[in-house]
Each structure stands twice: as C-alpha cells, then as structure tokens.
C-alpha positions in Angstrom: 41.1 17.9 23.5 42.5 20.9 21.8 39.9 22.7 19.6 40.8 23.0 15.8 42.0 26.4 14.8 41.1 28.3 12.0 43.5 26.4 9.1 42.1 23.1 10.6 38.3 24.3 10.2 39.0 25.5 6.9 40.7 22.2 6.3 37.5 20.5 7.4 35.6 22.4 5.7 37.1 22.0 2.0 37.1 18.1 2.5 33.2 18.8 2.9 33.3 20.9 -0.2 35.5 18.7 -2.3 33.4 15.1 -1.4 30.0 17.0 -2.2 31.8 18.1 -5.6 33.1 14.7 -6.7 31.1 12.3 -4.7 32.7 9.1 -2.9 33.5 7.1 -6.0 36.9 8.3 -6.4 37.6 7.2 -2.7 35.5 3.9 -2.4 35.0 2.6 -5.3 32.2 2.5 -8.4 29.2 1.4 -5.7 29.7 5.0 -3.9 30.0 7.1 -7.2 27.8 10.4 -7.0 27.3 9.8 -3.6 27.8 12.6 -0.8 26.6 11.2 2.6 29.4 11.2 4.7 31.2 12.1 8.2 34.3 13.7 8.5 36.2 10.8 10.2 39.5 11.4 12.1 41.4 8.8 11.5 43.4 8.8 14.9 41.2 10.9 16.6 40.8 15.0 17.5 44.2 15.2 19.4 46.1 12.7 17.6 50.4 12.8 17.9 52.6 10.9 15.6 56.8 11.4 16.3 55.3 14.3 18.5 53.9 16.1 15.8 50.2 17.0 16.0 48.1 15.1 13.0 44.7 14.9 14.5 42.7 17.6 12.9 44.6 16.8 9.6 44.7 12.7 9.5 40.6 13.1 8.2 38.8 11.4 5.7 35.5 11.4 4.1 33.6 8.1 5.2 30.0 7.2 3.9 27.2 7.5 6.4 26.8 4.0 7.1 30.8 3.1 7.2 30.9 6.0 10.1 28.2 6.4 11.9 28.4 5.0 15.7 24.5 3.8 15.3 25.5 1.7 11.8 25.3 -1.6 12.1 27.0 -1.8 9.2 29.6 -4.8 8.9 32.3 -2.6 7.4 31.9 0.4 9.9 35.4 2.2 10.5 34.1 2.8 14.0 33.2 -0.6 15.1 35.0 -3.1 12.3 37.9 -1.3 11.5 39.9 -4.7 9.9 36.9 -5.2 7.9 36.7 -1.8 6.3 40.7 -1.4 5.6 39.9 -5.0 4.2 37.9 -3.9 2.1 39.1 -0.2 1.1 41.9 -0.2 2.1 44.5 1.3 4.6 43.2 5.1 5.8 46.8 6.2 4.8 46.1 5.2 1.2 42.4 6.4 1.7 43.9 9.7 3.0 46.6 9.8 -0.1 44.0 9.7 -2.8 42.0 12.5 -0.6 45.0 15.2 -0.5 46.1 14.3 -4.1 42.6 15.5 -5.2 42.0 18.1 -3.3 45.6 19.8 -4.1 44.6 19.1 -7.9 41.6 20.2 -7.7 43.5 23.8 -6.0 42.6 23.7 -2.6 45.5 24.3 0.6 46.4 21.0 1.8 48.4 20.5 4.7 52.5 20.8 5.4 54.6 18.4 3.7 55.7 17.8 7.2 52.5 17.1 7.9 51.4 14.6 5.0 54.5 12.6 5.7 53.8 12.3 9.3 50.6 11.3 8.2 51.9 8.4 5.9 54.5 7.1 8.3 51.9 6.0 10.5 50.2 2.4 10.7 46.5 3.7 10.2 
C-alpha cells in the first residue's frame, strides 16, 4: 500500500477540519446536524485505481462513528452494509460531490479536476 504524501495528508487533514467546522448535517441529513464524530473513510480503499489513475487517498469521505466503525453493529455501517447505507444516503460519489463542493467554497485546495472526474466516473 503506498503511503499518502504530503498533498494527500493535508487533504486528509482539511476534510477533518472542514467536518469539525460544519458538522455532518450538510452530508447526512438533519439527524447528524452539529455532529463531528466521524472516520475518514476511503471509499475504494488506501491504494485505490480507476482508468489507471490513482484515487485512493482522494476518493474520502467523512462517515459518522457508528456508520464506519468495524466494531458498529450498526445496520447502515459503510463497512459491513454498504447497500443499506448508499440506500439510505446515498451513492459515495454524490456523498463525495457535496464534500469537495464545500470544502472548495469554503477555500480550501481540493483535488485535480482530473482527479474529481475520475472520482465521479466510478460506480462507488
């Protein structure tokens, strides 16, 4: 697995900043407002490849403790119920969409074009 570089962490590490600034609301919906206990989840994993282009340290979202966590038991975990949780929020992609439109907005550095679009012509 190839280690994130230094745009990746930073990356990482304004999605942090960004979710404990506006909560989870604006992501999953009114019954998450003000809230700010997440994971970073990546969405196709650390060393994810789409049309040979590296996404995996980009294609990250902010996911509520219990929708992440490996020990939740939570029937709408990402990590164990996948269909249920994009049932119920949602594709990633469109999760992901909302995420970079408000970070970019709110002035942070997003990723490439090349990058987002890669992101959004995948199935996730």
């Amino acid at each position: 697995m190839k280690q994130a570089n230094a745009k990746q962490k930073q990356w990482m590490k304004d999605i942090a900043e960004f979710t404990n600034e506006v909560g989870l609301g604006c992501l999953y919906g009114s019954e998450f407002e003000g809230r700010t206990d997440f994971q970073l989840h990546h969405v196709l994993g650390r060393s994810a490849k789409h049309n040979k282009i590296p996404i995996g340290h980009e294609f990250i979202i902010p996911v509520p403790f219990e929708l992440h966590d490996v020990n939740s038991n939570h029937p709408d975990n990402v990590t164990h119920r996948k269909k249920a949780f994009v049932e119920r929020f949602g594709d990633q992609r469109g999760i992901f969409q909302v995420l970079y439109a408000g970070i970019a907005q709110w002035g942070y550095d997003v990723p490439s074009m090349e990058i987002y679009n890669t992101i959004m012509d995948t199935n996730a």
